[in-house]
C-alpha positions in Angstrom: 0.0 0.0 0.0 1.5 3.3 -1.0 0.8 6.5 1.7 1.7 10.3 0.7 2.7 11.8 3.9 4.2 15.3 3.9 6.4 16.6 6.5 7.6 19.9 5.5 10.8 19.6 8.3 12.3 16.8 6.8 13.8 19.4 4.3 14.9 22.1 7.0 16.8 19.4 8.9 18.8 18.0 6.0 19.9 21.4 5.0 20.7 22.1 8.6 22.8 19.0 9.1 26.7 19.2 9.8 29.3 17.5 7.3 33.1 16.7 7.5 35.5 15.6 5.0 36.5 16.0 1.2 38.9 16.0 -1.2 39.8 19.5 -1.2 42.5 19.5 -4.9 39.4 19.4 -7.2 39.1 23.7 -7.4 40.9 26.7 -7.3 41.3 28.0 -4.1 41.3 31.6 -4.9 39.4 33.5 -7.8 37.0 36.5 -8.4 33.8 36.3 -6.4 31.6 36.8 -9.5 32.0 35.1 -12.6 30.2 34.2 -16.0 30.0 30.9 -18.0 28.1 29.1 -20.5 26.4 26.2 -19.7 25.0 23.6 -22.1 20.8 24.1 -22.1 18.3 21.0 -23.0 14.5 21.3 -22.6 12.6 17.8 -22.3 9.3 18.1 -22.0 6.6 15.9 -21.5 8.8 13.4 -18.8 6.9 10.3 -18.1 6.4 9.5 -13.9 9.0 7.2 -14.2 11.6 9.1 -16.0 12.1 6.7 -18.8 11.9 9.1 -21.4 14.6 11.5 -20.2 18.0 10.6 -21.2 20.8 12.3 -22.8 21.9 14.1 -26.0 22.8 11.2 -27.7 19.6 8.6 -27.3 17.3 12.2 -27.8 19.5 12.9 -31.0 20.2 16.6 -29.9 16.4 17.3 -30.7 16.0 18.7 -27.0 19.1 21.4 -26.9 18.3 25.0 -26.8 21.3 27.6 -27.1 23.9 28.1 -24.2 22.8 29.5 -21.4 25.1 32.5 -20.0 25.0 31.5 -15.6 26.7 34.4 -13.3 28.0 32.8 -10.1 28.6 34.0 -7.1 30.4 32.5 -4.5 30.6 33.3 -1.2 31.5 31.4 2.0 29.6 27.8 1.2 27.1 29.9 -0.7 26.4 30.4 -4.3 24.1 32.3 -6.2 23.3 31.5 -9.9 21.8 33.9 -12.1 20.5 33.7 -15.7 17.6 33.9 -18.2 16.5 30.8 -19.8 13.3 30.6 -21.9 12.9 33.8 -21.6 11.9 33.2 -17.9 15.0 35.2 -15.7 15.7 33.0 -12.0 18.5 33.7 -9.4 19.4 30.6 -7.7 20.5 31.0 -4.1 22.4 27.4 -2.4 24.5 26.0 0.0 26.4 23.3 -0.1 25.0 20.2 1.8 27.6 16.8 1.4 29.0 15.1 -1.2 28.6 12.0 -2.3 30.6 8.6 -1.2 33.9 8.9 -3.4 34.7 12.6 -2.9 33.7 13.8 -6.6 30.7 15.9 -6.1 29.4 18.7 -3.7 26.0 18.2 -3.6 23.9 22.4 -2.9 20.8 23.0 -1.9 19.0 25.7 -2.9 15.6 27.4 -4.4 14.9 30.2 -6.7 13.4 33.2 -6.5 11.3 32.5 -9.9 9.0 30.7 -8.1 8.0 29.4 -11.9 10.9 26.9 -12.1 11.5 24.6 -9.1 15.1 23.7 -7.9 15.8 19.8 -8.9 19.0 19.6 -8.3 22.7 21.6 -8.2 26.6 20.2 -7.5 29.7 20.5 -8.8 31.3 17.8 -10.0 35.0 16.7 -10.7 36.5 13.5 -12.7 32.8 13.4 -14.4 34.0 10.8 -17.2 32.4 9.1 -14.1 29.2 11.1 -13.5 26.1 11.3 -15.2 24.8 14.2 -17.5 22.7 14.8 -20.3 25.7 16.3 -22.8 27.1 12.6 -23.0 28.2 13.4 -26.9 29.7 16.6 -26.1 32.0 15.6 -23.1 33.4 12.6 -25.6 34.1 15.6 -28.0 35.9 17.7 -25.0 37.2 15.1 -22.9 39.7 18.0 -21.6 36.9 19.0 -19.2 37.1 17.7 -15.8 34.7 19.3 -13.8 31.5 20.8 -14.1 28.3 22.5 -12.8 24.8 20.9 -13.1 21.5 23.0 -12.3 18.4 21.0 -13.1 15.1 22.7 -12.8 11.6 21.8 -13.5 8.6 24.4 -14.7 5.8 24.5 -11.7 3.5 26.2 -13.6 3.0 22.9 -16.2 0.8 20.3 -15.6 3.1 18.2 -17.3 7.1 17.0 -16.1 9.1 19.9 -18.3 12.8 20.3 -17.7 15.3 22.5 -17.9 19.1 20.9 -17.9 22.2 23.5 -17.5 25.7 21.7 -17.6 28.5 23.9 -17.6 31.7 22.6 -17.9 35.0 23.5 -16.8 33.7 25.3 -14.0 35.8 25.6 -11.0 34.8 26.3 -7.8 35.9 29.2 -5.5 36.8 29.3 -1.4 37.3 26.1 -1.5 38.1 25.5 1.9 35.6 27.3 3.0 32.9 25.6 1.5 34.0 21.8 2.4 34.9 22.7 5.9 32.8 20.5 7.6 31.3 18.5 4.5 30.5 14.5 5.3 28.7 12.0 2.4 24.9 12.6 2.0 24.6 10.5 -1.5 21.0 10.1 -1.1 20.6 14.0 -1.9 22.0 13.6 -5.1 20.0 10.9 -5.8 17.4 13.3 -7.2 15.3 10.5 -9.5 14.3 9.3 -6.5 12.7 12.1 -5.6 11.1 13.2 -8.4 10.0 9.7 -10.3 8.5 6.6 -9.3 10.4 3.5 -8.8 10.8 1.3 -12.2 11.2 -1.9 -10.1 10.4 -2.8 -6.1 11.5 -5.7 -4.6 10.9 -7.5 -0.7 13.3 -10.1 0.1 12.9 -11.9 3.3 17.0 -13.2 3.1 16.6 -15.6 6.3 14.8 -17.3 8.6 16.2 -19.5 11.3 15.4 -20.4 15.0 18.6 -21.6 17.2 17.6 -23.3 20.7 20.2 -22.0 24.0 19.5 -23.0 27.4 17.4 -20.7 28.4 15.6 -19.2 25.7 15.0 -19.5 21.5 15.9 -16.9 19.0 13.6 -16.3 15.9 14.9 -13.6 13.1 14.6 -12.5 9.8 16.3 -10.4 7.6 14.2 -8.3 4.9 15.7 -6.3 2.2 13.0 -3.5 0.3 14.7 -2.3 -2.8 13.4 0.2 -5.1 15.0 0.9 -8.4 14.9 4.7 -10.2 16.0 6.4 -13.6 17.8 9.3 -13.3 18.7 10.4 -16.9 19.1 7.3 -18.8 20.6 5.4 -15.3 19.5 3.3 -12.5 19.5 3.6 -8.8 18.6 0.9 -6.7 18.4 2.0 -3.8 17.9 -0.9 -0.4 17.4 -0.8 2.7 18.1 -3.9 5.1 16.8 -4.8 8.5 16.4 -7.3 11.1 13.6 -8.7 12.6 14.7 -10.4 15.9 12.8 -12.0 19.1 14.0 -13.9 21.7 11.6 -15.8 23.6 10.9 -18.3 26.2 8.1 -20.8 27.7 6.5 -19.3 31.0 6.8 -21.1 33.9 3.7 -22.1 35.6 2.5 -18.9 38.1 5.3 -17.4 37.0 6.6 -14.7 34.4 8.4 -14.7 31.2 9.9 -11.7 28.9 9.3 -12.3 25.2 11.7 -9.9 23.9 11.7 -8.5 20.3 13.7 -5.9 18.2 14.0 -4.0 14.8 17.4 -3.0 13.6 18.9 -1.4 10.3 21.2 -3.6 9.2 22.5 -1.7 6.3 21.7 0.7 3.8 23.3 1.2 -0.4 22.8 2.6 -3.4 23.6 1.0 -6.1 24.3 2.6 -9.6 25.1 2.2 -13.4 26.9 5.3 -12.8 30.1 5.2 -10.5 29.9 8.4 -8.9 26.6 8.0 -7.5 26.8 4.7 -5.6 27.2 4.2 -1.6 27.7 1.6 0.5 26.1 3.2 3.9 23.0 5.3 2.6 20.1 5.3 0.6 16.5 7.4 0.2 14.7 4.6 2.4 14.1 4.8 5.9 11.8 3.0 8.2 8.9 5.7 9.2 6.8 3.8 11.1 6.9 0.7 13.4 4.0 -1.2 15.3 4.0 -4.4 17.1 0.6 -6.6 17.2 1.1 -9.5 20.0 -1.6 -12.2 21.0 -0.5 -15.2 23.4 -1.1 -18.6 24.2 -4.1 -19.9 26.5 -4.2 -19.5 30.4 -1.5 -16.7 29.7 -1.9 -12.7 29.5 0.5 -9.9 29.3 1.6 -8.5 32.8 3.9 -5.7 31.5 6.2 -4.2 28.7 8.7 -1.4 28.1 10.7 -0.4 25.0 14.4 0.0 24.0 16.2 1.4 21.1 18.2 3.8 19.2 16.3 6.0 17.0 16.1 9.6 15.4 13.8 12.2 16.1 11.1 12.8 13.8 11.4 17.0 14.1 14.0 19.3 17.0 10.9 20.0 19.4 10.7 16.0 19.8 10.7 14.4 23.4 12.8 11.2 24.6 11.6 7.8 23.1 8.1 6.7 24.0 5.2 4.4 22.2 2.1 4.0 22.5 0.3 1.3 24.1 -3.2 -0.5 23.0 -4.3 -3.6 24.6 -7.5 -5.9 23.9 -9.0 -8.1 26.7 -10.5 -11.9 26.0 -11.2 -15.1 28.4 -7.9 -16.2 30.0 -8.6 -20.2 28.7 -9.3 -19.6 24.9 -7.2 -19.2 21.5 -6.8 -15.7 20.4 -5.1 -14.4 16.9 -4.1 -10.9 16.0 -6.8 -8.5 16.7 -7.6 -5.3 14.5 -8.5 -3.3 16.9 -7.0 -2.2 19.8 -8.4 0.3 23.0 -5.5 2.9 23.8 -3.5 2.2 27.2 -1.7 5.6 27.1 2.2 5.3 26.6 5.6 3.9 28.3 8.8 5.7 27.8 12.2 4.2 27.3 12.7 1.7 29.6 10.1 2.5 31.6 7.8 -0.8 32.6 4.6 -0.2 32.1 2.1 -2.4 33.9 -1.3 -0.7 33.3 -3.0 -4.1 31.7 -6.3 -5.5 33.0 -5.8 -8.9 34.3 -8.9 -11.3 36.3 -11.4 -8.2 36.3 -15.0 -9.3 35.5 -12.7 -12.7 34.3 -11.4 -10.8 31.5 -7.2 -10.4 30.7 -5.2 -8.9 28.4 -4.7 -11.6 25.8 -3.4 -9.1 23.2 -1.2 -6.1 23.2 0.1 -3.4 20.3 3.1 -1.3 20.7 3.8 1.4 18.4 6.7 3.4 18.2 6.3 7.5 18.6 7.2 10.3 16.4 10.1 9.1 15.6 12.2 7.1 12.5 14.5 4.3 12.0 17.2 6.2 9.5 21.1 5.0 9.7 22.6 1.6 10.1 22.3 0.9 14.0 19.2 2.2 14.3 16.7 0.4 16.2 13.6 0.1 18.3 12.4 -2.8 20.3 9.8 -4.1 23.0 10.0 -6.4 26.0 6.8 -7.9 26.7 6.2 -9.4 30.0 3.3 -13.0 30.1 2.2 -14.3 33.3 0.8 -18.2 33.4 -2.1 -17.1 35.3 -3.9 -21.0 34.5 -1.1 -22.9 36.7 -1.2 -25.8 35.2 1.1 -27.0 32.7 0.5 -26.7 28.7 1.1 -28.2 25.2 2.7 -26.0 22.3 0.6 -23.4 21.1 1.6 -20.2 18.9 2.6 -17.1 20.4 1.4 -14.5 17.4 3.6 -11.8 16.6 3.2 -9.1 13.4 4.9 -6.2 12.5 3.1 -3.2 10.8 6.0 -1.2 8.8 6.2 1.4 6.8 9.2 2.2 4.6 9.4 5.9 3.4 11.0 7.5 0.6 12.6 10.4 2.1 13.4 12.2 -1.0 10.0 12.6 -1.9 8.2 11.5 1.2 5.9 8.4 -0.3 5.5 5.7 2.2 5.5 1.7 1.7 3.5 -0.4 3.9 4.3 -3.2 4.9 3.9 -6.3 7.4 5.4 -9.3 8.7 4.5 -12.3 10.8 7.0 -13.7 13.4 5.4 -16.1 15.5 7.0 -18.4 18.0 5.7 -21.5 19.7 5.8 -21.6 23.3 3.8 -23.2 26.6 3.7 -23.2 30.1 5.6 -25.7 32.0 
């Protein structure tokens, strides 16, 4: 199931993040503050919603190209300001540098223009770019004595339609070097602007394990999932994945006694993967895991006494509090079979590592045969990352018990941060268990 969700911080965080680290012999580190160039101009318009259809000078035959476009820059600090007048529509582009991408070749900007007619897609600057992707493929093999280059993409806001404008210029070198890349760390996945502007061309869900291992004193049931989604960006493909780990340990409950079933969501790790060098990485990708819910029912003569949560996670905005979830619960006879219920009446919440121990248990011969957990306002975004529950089962039957199946689901959504579309998605990890 597909979810459009729009969270207008997501932006104002990743242009407020802090970055270290890049190769700093790829510009002049002095120059003129101002400066004009020509940049190479296409117009496609017309670009399908998967972005098969825009490509590059040499599978669109030149057909798209439109004269040079004369760009003044200005650079100042990590700054730059881009000004020019392309079909006959005049914008000033105002960026700062963001990251770069794994390898060290490309500053990635961030930016917007004042002609509110033509939206921003997408501005770096980019050095050894026989490795990079761009539209002017034919004319770089003409002038392979180019090295580096400036891309501004924009797209008209005013068309109903995908139209858009590409500006390479090449040869351009960038000023205050150390200035700007003071600070700088990789943030590949904003580059990876297909993904934010076109739907996937391929999806994949891979559950890559299963396995259940027997210790002493407890079992261990886990999974590892991989959700893929593959984009075009100009005539290449992105795939970008996102792993994680779906982990419970759990145990039979003794007879009048307790027992912690303990379970766990982890990102395992994150890539893209590209036809194009320059934009691959190995630790980051557009997904992240928005959303997280547990659904538990248990196994006759049992109920659920208690649970708290663990984890390492990132807040969803700055005015966020400290971990917490949300607790529903749904009451049944202690003796009978339960499965996953739908619905669930709201318990209030538990913070992190906080038992909570609100359930109703033996009242009017009711107990709390199911419980959900679901994880605040808060995401699962970098490799480590992880949220997790402890739920506490009394035997409250005392006598002993055969098998039966200890339900378990996850409700997950997966979210494209570049464009903010979420992917739902759940999973079942049930373990047998009984009282002995």
């Amino acid at each position: 199931m597909l979810i459009r969700n729009k969270n207008s911080i997501t932006m104002l965080l990743l242009i407020c993040m802090t970055f270290t680290s890049f190769d700093y012999n790829v510009f002049a580190t002095e120059g003129t503050p101002s400066t004009d160039h020509y940049a190479k101009t296409a117009y496609i318009k017309n670009v399908k919603k998967d972005g098969t259809n825009l490509n590059n000078d040499i599978i669109d035959k030149n057909k798209y190209i439109l004269d040079d476009t004369k760009l003044s820059v200005t650079q100042t600090n990590n700054a730059i300001q881009i000004s020019g007048v392309v079909k006959n529509r005049r914008f000033n582009i105002n960026a700062v540098a963001t990251g770069t991408n794994e390898n060290g070749n490309i500053v990635y900007f961030t930016g917007e223009s004042t002609n509110k007619d033509l939206e921003v897609v997408h501005i770096s600057v980019e050095k050894n770019i026989v490795d990079s992707n761009m539209y002017f493929k034919q004319y770089l093999s003409e002038n392979l004595q180019y090295t580096t280059m400036l891309k501004v993409y924009l797209k008209e806001t005013e068309a109903k339609k995908r139209n858009y404008i590409i500006l390479e210029t090449y040869g351009f070198q960038m000023q205050n070097t150390e200035t700007v890349l003071t600070g700088l760390t990789e943030t590949s996945e904003l580059g990876s602007w297909g993904s934010r502007e076109f739907e996937p061309l391929s999806e994949k869900n891979i559950n890559e394990s299963e396995n259940s291992d027997i210790s002493i004193m407890a079992l261990v049931n886990s999974r590892s999932i991989t959700i893929s989604k593959t984009f075009v960006e100009m005539g290449a493909t992105q795939t970008h994945k996102i792993r994680f780990l779906l982990y419970s340990d759990y145990c039979n409950i003794p007879r009048s006694l307790e027992g912690n079933q303990v379970y766990n969501i982890k990102i395992t790790s994150k890539s893209i993967s590209s036809t194009v060098p320059s934009d691959n990485s190995s630790t980051q990708s557009a997904l992240i895991i928005d959303d997280v819910s547990l659904r538990l029912a248990t196994i006759p003569n049992t109920a659920f006494r208690g649970s708290s949560i663990y984890g390492t996670v990132k807040k969803d905005n700055i005015f966020s509090g400290s971990l917490d979830a949300s607790i529903g619960f749904n009451v049944g006879l202690l003796g009978a079979s339960v499965s996953i219920p739908s619905v669930f009446s709201n318990s209030g919440s538990v913070n992190l590592n906080t038992p909570y121990t609100g359930y109703i248990n033996g009242i009017n011969g009711k107990y709390t045969r199911a419980i959900k957990v679901k994880m605040g306002a808060f995401r699962l975004v970098d490799i480590g990352n992880n949220f997790g529950t402890v739920a506490t089962i009394r035997d409250y039957g005392n006598v002993a018990t055969n098998y039966s199946i200890l339900n378990a689901t996850w409700d997950i959504s997966i979210k494209n941060n570049a464009n903010l579309v979420t992917y739902a998605y759940t999973y079942n990890q049930n373990n047998s268990i009984k009282v002995n």
